[in-house]
Backbone of each chain as ProteinMPNN parsed JSONL, in Angstrom:
{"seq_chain_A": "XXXXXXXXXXXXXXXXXXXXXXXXXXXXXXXXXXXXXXXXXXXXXXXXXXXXXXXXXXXXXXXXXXXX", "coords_chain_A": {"N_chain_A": [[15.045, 13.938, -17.204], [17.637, 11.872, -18.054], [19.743, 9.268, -17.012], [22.78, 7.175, -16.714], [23.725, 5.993, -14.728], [23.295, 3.39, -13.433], [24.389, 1.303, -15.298], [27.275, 2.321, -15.107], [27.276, 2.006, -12.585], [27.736, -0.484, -12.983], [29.924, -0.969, -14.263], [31.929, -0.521, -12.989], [31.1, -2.505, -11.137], [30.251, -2.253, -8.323], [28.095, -2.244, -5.748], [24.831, -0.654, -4.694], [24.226, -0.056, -2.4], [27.394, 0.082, -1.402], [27.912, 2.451, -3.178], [26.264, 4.262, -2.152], [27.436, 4.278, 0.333], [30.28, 5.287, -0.3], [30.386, 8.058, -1.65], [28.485, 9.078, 0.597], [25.192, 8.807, 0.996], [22.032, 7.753, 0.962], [21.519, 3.938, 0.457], [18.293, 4.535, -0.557], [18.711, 6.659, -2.164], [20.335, 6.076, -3.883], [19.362, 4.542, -5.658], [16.752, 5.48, -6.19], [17.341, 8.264, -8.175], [18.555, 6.125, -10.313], [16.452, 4.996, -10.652], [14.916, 7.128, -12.131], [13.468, 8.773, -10.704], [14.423, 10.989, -8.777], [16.137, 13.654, -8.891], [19.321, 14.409, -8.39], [21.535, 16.806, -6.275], [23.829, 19.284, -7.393], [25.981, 19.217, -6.155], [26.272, 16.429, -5.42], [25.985, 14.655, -7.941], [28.994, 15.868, -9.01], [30.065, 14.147, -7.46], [29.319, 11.74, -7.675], [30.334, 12.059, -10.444], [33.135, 12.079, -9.378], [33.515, 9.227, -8.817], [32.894, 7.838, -10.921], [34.581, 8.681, -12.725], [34.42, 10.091, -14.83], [33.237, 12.525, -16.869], [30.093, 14.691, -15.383], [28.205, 14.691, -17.796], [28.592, 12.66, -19.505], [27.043, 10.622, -18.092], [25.0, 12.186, -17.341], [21.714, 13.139, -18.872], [19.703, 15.228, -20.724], [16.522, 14.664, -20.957], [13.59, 14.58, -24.063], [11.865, 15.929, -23.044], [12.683, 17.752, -21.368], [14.531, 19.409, -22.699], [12.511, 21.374, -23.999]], "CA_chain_A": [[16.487, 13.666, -17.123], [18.054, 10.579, -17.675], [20.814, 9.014, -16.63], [22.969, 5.955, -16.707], [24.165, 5.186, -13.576], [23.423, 1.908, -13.788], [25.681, 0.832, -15.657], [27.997, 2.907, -14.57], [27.814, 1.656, -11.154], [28.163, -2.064, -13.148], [30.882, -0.875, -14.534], [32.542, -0.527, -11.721], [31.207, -3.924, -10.314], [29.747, -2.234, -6.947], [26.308, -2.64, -5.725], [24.183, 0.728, -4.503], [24.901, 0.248, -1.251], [28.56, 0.608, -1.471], [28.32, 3.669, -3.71], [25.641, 5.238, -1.454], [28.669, 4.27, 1.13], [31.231, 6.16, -1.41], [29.659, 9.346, -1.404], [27.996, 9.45, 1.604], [23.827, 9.065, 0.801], [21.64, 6.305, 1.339], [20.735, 3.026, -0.76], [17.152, 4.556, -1.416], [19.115, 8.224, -2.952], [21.01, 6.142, -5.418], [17.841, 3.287, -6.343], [15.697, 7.173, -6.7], [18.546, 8.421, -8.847], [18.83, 4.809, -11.052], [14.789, 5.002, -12.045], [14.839, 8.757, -12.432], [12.492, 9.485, -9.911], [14.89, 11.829, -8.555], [17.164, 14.388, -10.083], [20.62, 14.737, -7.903], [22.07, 18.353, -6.677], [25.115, 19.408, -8.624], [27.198, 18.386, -5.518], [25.934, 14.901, -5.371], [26.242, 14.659, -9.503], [29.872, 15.656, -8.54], [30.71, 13.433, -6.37], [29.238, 10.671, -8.784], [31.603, 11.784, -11.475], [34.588, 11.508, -9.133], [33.558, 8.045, -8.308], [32.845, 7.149, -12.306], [36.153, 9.317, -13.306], [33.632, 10.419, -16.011], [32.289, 14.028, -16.808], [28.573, 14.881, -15.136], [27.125, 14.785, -19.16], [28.843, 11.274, -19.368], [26.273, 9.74, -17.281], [23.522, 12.283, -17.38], [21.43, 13.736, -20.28], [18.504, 16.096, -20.622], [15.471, 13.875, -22.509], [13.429, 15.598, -24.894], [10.733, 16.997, -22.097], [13.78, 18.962, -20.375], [15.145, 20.126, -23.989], [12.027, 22.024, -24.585]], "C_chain_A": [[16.738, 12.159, -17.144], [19.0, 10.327, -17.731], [21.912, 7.309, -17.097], [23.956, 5.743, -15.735], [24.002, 3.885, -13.377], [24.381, 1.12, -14.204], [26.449, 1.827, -15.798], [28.562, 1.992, -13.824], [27.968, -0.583, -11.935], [29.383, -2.526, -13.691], [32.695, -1.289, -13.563], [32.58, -1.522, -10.656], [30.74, -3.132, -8.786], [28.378, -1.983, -7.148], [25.804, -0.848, -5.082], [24.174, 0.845, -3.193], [26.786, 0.571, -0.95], [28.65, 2.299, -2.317], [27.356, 4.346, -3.43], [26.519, 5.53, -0.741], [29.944, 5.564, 0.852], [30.725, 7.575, -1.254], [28.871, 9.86, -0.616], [26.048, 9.772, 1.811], [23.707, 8.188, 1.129], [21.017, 5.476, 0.414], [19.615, 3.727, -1.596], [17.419, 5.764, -2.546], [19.275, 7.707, -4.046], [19.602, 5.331, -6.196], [17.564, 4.988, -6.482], [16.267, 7.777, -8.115], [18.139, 7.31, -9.847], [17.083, 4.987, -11.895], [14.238, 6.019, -12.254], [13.977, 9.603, -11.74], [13.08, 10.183, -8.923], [15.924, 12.631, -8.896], [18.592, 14.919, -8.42], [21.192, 16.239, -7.748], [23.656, 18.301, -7.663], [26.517, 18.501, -7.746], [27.036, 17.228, -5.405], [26.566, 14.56, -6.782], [27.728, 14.753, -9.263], [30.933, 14.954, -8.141], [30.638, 12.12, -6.908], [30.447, 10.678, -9.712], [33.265, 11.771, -10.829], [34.707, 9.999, -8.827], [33.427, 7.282, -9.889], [34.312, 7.695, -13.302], [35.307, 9.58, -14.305], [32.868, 11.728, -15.842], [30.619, 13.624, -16.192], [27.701, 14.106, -16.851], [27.356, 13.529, -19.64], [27.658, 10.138, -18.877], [24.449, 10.44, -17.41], [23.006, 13.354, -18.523], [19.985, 14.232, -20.172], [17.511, 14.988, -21.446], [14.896, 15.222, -23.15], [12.175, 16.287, -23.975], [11.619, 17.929, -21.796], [14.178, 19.993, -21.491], [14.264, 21.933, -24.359], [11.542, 23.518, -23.822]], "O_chain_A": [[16.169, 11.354, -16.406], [19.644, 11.01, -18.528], [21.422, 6.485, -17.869], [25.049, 5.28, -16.062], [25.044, 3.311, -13.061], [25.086, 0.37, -13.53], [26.282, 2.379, -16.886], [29.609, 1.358, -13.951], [28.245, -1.592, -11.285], [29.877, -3.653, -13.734], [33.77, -1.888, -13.575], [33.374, -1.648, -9.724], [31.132, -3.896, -7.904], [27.706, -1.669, -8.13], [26.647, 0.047, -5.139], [24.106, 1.997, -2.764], [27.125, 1.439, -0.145], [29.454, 3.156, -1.95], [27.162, 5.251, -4.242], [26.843, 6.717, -0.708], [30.336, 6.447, 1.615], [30.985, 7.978, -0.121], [28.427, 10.986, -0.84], [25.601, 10.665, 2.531], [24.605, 7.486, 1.594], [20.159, 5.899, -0.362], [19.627, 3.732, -2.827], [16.706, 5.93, -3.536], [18.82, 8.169, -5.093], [19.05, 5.716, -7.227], [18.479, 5.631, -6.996], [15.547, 7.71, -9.111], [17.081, 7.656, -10.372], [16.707, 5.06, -13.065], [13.051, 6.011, -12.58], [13.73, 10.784, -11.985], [12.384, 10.173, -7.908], [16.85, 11.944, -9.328], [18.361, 15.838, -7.635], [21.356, 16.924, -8.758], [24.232, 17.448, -8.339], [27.414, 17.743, -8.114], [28.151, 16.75, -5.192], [27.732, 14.164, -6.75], [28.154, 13.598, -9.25], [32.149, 15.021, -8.319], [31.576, 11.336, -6.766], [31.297, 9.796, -9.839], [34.293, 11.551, -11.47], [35.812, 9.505, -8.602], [33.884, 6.143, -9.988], [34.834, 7.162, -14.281], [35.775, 8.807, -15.141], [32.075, 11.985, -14.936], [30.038, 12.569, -16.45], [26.843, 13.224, -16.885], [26.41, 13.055, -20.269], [27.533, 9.0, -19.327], [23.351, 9.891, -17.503], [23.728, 14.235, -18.989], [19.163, 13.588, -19.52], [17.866, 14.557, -22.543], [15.293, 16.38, -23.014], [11.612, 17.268, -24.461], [11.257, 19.088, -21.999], [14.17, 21.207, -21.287], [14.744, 23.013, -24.703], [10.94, 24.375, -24.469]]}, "seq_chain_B": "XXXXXXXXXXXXXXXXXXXXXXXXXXXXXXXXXXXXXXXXXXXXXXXXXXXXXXXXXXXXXXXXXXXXXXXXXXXXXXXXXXXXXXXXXXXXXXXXXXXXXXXXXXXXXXXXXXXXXXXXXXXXXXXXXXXXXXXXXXXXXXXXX", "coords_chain_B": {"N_chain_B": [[28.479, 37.932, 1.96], [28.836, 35.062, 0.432], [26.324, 33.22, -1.783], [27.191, 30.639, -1.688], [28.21, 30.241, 1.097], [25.911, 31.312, 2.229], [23.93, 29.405, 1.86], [24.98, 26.872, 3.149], [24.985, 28.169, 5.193], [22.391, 28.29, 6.176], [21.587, 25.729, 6.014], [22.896, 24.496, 7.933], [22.085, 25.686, 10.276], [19.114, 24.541, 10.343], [19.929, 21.802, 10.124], [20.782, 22.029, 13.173], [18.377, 22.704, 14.566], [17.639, 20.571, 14.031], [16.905, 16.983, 15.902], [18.776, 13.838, 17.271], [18.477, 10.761, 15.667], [17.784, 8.932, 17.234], [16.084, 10.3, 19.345], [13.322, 9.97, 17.418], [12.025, 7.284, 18.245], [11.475, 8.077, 20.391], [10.128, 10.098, 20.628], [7.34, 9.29, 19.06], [6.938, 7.204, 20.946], [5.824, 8.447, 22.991], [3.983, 10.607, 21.49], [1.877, 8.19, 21.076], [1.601, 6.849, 23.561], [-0.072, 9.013, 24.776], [-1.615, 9.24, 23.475], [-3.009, 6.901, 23.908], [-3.58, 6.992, 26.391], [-5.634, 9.484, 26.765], [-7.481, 8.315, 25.363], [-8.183, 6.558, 27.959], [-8.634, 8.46, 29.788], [-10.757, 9.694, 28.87], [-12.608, 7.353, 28.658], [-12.719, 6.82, 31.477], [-12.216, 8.473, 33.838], [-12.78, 11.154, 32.896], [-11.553, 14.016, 33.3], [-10.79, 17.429, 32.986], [-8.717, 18.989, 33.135], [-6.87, 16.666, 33.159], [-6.774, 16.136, 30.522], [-5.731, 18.206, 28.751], [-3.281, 18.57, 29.609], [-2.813, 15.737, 28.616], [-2.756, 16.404, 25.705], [-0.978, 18.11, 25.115], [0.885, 16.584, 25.344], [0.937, 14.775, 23.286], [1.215, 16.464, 21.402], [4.233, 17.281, 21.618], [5.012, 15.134, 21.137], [4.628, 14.633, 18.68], [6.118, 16.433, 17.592], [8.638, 16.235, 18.554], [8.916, 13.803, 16.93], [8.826, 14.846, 14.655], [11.141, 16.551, 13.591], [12.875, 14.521, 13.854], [15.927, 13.345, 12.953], [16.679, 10.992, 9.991], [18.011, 7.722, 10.384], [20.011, 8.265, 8.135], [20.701, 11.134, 7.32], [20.263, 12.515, 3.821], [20.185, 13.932, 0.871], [18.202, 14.063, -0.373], [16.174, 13.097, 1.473], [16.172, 15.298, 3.265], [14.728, 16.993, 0.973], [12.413, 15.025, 0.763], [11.495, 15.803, 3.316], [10.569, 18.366, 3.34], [9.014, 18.439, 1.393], [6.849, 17.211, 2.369], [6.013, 18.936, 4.781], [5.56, 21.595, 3.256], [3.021, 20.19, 2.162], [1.55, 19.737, 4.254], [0.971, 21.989, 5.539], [-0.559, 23.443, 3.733], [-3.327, 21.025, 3.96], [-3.477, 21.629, 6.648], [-4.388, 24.272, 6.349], [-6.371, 24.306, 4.683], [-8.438, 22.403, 6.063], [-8.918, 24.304, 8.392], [-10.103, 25.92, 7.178], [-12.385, 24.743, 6.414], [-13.276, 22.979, 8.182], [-14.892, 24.043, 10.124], [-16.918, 25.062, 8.44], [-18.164, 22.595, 7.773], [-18.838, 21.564, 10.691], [-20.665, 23.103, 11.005], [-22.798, 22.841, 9.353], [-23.647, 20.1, 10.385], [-24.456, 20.404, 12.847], [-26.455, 22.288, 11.966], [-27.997, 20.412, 10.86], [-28.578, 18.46, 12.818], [-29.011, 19.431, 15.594], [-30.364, 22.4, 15.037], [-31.365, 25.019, 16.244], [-29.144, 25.512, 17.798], [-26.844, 25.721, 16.287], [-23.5, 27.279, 15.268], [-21.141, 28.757, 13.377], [-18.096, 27.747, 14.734], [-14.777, 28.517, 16.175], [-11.377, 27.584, 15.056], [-9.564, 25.313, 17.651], [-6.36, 25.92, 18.93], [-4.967, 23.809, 19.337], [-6.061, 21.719, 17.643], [-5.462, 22.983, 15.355], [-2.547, 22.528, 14.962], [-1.854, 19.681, 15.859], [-2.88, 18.636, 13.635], [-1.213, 19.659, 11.422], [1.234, 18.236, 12.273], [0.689, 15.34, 12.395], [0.351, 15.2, 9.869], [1.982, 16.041, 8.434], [4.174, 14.166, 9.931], [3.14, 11.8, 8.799], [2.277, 11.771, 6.004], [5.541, 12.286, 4.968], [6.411, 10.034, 5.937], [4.906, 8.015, 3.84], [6.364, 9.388, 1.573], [8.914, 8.555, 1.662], [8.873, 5.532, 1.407], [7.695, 5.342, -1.252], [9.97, 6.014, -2.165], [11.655, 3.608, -1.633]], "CA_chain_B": [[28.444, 36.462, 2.059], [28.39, 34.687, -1.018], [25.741, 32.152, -1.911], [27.198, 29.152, -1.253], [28.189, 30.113, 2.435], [24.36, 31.747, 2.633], [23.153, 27.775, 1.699], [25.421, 26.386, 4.147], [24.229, 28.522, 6.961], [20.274, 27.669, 6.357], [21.717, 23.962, 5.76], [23.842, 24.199, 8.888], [20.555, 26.129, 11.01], [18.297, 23.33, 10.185], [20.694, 20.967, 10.992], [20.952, 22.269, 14.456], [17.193, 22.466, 15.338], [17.321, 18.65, 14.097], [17.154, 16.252, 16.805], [19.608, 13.033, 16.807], [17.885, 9.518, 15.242], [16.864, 8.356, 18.579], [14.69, 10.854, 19.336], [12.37, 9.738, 16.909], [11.406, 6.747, 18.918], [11.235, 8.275, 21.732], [8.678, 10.959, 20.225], [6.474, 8.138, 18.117], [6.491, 6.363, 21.934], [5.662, 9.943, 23.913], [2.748, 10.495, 20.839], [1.254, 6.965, 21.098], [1.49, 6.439, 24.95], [-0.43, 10.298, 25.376], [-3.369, 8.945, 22.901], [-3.949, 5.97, 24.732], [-4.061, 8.002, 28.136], [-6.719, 10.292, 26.335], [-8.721, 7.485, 25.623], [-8.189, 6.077, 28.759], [-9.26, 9.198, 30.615], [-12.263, 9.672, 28.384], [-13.52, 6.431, 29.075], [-12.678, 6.405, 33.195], [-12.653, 9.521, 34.777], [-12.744, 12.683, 32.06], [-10.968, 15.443, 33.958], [-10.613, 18.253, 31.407], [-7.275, 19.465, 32.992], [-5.862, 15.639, 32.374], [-6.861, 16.117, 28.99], [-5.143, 19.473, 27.955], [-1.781, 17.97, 29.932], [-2.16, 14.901, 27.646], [-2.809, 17.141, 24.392], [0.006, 18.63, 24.559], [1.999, 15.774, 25.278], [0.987, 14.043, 21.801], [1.566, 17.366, 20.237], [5.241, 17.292, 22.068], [5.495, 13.59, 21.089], [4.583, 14.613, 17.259], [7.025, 17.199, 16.958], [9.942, 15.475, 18.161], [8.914, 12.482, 15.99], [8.375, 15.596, 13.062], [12.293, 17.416, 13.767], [14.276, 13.607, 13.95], [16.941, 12.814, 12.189], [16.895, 9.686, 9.681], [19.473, 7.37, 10.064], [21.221, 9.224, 6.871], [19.705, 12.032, 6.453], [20.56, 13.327, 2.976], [19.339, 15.634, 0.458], [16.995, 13.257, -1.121], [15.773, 12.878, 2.852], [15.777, 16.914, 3.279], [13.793, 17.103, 0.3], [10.848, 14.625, 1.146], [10.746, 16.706, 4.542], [10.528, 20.074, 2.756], [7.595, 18.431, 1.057], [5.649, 16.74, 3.3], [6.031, 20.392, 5.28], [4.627, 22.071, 2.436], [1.848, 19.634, 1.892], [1.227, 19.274, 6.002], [0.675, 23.445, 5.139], [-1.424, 23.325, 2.47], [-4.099, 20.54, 4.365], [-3.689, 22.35, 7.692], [-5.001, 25.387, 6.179], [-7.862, 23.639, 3.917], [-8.638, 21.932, 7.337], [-8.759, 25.239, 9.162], [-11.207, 26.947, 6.412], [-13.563, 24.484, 5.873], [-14.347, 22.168, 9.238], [-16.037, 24.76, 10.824], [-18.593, 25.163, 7.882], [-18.771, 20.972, 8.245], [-19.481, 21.309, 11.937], [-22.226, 24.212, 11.228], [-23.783, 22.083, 8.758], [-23.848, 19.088, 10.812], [-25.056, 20.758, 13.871], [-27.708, 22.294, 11.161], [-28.962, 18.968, 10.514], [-28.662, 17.442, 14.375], [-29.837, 20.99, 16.705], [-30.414, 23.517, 14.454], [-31.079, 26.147, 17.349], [-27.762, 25.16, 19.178], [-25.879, 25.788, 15.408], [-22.789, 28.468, 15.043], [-19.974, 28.23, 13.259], [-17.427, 27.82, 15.915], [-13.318, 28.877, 15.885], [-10.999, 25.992, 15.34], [-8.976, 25.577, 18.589], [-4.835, 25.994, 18.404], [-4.537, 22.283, 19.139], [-6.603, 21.126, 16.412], [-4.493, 22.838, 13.853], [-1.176, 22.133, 15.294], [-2.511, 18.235, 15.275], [-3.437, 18.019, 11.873], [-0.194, 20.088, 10.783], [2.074, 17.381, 12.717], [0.05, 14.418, 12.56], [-0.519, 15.094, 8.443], [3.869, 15.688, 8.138], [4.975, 12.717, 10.096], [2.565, 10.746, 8.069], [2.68, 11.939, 4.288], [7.154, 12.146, 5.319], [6.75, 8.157, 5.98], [4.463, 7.608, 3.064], [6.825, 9.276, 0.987], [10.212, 7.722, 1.908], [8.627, 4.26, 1.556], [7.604, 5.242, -2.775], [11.586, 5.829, -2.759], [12.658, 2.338, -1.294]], "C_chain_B": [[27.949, 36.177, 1.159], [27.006, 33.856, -0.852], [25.819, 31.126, -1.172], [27.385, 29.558, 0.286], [26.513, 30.668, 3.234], [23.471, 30.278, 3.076], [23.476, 27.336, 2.605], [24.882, 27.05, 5.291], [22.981, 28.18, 7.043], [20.666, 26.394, 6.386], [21.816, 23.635, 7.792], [22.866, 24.756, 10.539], [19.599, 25.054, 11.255], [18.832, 22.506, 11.024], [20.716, 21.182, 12.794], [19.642, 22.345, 15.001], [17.017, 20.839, 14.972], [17.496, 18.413, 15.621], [18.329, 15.152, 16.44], [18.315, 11.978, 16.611], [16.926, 8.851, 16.833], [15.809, 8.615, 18.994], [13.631, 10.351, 18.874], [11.674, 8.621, 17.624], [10.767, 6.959, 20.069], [9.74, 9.553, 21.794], [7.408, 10.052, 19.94], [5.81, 7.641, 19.718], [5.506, 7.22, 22.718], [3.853, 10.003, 23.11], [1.52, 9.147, 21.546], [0.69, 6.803, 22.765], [0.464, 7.7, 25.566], [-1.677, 9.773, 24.936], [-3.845, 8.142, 23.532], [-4.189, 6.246, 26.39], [-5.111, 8.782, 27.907], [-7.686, 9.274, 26.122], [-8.935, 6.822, 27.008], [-9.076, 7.348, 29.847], [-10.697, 9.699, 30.376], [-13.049, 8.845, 28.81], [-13.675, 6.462, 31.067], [-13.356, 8.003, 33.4], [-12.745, 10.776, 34.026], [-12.893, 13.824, 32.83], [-9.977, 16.244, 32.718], [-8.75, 18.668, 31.829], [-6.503, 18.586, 33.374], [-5.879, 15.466, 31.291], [-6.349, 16.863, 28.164], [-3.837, 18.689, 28.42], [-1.766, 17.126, 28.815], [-2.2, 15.099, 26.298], [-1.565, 17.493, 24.363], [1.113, 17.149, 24.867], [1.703, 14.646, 23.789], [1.107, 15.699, 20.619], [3.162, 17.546, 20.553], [5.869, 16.466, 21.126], [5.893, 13.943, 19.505], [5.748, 15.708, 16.465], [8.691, 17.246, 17.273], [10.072, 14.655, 16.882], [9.223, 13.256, 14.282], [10.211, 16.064, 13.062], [12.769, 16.383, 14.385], [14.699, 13.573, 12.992], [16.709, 11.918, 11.519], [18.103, 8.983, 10.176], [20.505, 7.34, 9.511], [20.279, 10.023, 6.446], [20.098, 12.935, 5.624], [20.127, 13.879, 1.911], [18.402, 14.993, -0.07], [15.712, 13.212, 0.22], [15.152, 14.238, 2.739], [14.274, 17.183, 2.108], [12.437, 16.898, 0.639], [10.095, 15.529, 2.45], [10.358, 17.885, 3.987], [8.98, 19.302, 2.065], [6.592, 17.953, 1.28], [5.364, 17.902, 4.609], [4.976, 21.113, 4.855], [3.274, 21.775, 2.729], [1.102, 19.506, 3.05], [0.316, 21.044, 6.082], [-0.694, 23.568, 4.98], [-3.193, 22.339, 3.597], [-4.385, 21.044, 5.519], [-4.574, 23.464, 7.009], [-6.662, 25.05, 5.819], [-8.796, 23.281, 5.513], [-9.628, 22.932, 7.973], [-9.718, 26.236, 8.47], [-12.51, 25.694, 6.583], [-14.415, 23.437, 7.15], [-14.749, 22.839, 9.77], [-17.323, 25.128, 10.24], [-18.78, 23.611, 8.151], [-19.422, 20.739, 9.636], [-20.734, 22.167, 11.876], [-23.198, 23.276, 10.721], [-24.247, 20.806, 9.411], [-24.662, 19.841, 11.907], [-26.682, 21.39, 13.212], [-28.579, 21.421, 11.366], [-29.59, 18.093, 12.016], [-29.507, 18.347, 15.437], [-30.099, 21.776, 15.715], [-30.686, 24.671, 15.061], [-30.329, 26.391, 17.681], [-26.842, 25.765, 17.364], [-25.584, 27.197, 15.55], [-21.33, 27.921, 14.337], [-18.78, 28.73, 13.924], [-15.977, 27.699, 15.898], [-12.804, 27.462, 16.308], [-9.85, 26.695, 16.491], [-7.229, 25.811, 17.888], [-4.77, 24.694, 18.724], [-4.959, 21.419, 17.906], [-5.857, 21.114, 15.198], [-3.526, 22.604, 13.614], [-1.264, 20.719, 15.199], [-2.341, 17.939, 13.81], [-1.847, 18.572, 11.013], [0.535, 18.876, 10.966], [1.876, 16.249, 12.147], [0.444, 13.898, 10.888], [1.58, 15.097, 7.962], [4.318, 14.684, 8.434], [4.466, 11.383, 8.776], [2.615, 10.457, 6.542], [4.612, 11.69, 4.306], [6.988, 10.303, 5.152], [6.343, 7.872, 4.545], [5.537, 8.111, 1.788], [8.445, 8.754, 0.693], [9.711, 6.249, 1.412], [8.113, 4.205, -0.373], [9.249, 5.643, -3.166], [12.772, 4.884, -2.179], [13.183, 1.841, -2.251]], "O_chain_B": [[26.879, 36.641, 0.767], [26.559, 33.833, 0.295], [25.043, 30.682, -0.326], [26.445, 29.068, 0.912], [26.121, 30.466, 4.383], [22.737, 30.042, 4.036], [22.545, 27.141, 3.388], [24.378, 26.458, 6.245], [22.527, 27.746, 8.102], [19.812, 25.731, 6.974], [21.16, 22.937, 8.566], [23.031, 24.239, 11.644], [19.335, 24.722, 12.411], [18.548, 22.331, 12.209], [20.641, 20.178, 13.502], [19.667, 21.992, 16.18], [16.321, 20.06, 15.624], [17.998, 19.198, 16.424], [18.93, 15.386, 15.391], [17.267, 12.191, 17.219], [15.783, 8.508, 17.135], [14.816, 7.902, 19.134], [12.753, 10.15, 19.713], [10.477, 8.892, 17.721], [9.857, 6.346, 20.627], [8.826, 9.757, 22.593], [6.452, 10.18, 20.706], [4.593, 7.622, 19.902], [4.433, 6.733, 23.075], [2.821, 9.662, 23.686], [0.582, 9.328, 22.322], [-0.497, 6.662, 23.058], [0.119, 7.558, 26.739], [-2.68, 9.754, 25.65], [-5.011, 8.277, 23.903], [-4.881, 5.693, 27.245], [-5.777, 8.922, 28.933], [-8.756, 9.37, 26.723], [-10.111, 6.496, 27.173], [-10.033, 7.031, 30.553], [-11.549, 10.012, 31.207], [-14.115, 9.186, 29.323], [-14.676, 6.133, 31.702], [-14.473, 8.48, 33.203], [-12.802, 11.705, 34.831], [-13.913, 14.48, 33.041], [-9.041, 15.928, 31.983], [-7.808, 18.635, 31.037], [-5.458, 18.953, 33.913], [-5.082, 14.665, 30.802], [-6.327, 16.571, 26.969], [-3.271, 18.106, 27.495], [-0.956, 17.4, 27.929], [-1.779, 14.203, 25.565], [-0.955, 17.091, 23.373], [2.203, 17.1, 24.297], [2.522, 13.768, 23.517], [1.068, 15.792, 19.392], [3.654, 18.092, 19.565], [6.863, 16.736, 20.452], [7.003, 13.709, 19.028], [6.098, 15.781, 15.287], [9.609, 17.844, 16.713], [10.959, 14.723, 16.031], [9.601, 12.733, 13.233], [10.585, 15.643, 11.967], [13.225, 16.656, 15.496], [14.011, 13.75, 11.986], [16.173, 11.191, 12.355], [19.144, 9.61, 10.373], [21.575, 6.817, 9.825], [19.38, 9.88, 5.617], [20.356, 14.062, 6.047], [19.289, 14.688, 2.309], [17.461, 15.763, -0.262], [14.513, 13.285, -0.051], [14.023, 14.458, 2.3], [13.126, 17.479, 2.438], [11.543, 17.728, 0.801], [8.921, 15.845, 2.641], [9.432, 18.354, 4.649], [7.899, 19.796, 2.388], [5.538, 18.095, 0.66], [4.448, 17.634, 5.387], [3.916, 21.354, 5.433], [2.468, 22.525, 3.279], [-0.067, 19.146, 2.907], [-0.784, 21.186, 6.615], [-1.638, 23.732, 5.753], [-4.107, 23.109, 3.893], [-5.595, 21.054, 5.745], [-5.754, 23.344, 7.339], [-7.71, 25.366, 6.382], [-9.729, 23.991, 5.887], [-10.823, 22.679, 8.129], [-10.103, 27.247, 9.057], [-13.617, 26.1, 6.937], [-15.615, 23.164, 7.177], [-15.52, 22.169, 10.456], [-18.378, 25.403, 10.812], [-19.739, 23.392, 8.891], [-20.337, 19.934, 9.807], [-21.706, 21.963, 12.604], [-24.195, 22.907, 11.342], [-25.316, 20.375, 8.979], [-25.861, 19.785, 11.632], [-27.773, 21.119, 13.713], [-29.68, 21.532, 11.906], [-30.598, 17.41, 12.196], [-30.528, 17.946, 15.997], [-29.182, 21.107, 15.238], [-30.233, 25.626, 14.428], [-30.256, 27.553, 18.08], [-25.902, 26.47, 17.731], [-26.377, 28.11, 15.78], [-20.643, 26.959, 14.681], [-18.404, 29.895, 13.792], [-15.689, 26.556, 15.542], [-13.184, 26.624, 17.125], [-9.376, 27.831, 16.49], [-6.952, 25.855, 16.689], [-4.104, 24.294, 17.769], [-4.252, 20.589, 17.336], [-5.584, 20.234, 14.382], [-3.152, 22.407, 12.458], [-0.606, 20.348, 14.227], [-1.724, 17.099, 13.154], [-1.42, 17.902, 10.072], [0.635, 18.221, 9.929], [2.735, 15.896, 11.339], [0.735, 12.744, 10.571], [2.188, 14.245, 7.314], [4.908, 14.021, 7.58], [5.092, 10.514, 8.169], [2.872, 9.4, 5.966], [4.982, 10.8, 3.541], [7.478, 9.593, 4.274], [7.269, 7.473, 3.839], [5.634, 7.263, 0.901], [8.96, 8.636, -0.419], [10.67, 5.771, 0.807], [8.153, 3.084, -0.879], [9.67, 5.57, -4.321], [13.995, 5.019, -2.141], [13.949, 0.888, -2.11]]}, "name": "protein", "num_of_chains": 2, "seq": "XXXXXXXXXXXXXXXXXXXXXXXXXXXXXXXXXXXXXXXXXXXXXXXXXXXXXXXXXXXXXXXXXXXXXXXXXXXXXXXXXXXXXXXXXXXXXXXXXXXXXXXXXXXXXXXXXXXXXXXXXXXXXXXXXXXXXXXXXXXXXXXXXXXXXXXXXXXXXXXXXXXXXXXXXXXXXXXXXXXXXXXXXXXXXXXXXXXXXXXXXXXXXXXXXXXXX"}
């Protein structure tokens, strides 16, 4: 899975502590999240796209391991 | 009861055998302060029934320290515990099959008259369960700083 939260969240100009803050996780959830070494439940994912105003598939995308 | 209120009640279960954040020091201290009384009584005076009292008080210590709270503990958190659980499982068991052929074979080699292979106690495996969760739990929070 990969994502682009990253820029997302640069989009937006806040750092990963504020938008762990925002949604209620902690710095290391979203950094885990950001270098894909963790995949987000649906309600977290969620809660991202109310904070990016952007659909879930906006930000995150199957690679081609997940596809197959 | 649908699903989602099924999730929430195992979420909301858990949650309630948690401890609060504090705890955890106060377990880590309880652990630590019991081992160095076990060595302490080994070396001075080794009275077996100050030695079962202070067993269980580092198996007390380890399972507060195992059922605290983080200071945010959220699903990324839950997770690593669910799998340093598992994996605490998994080595407990291995543990629990195979040091009793290691102690036969050693005793083989050292008495070989005196050798049997001999039942692991309930502290031993409760130890290694605890001991092997708190420890893999840290190690893996600290590859998702």
């Amino acid at each position: 899975m990969k994502n682009r939260l990253k820029i997302e969240r640069a989009i937006l100009d806040i750092t990963q502590e504020e938008l762990a803050k925002i949604i209620g996780v902690s710095r290391q959830t979203i950094n885990s999240i950001e270098k894909n070494r963790y995949v987000p439940s649906t309600e977290l994912a969620l809660k991202l796209s109310k904070v990016f105003d952007k659909t879930v598939n906006d930000f995150f995308e199957l690679d081609d391991k997940d596809k197959k | 009861m649908n699903i989602k209120s099924l999730v929430d009640c195992e979420k909301s279960k858990w949650e309630k055998i948690q401890l609060p954040n504090t705890y955890k020091k106060i377990g880590i201290g309880l652990a630590v302060f019991s081992f160095v009384l076990l060595f302490i009584n080994a070396s001075t005076i080794n009275n077996i029934e100050y030695r079962e009292i202070i067993k269980y008080g580092i198996l007390v210590g380890l399972l507060i320290t195992s059922i605290s709270k983080e200071k945010i503990e959220d699903e990324l958190i839950t997770k690593l515990r669910m799998q340093a659980y598992s994996f605490a499982f998994i080595v407990g068991v291995i543990y629990t099959l195979v040091l009793p052929f290691i102690d036969f074979f050693v005793d083989l080699i050292i008495k070989a008259d005196e050798a049997s292979i001999k039942d692991m106690g309930d502290w031993n495996v409760l130890w290694i369960l605890l001991s092997v969760q708190v420890l893999y739990f840290e190690k893996l929070k600290r590859t998702h700083k």
